[in-house]
N, C-alpha and C positions, 0 to 999 in steps of 0.2 A: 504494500500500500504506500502511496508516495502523499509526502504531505507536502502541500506549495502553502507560499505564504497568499493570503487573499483570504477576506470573508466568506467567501463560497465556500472555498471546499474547509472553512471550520465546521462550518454549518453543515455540510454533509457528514463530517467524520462526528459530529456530536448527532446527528439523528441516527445514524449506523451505530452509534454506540448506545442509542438510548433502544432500540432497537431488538440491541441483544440480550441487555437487562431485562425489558419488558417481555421477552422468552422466556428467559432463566428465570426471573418472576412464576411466571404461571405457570413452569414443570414445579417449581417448587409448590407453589401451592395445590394443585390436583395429585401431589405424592403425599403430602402432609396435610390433613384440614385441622383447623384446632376447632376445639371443641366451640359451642356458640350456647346459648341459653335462649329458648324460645319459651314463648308462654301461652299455653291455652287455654283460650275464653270459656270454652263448653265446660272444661271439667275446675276453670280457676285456681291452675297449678302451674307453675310454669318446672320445665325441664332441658336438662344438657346431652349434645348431640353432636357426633361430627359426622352422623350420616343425612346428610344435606344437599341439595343441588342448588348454584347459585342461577339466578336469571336476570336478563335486562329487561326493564321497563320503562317503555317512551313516554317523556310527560311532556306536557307545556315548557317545564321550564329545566328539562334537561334527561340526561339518561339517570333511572337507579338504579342500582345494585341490589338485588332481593334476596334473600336466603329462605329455602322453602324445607319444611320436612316434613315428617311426619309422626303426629304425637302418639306415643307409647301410651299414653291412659285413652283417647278416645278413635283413635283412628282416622282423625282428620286431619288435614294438609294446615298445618302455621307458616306462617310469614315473618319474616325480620328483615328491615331494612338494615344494609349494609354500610351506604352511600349511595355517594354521586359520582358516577363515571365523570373523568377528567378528562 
């Protein structure tokens, strides 16, 4: 990889490098989930889980981040919001 001097190709070699983070980010995290605490309404318990699927959700005023599972006392689908995609 050759580096010249000039604003461009900063700006390349930093989005190429933000690039591979944001990989190695998301193997790291679908190899490891840490646990989350959700809470459900039906049975007014809340509970800890790392068997979870994350999902996006388009709003007005931006993307979320949602954590869905499934609660061990009633058999219904919880929600947790995560965030906000960046």
């Amino acid at each position: 990889m050759y580096l010249r001097r000039g604003k461009t190709s900063i700006i390349w070699l930093k989005s190429w490098t933000l690039d591979i983070n944001i990989e190695a980010f998301t193997e790291n995290m679908t190899a490891k989930k840490q646990k989350l605490k959700f809470y459900d309404i039906k049975a007014r318990q809340s509970f800890e889980t790392d068997q979870y699927e994350t999902i996006e959700k388009d709003t007005p005023r931006g993307t979320l981040l949602l954590a869905v599972a499934t609660s061990p006392l009633t058999g219904i689908k919880v929600y947790r919001i995560l965030g906000r995609k960046k």
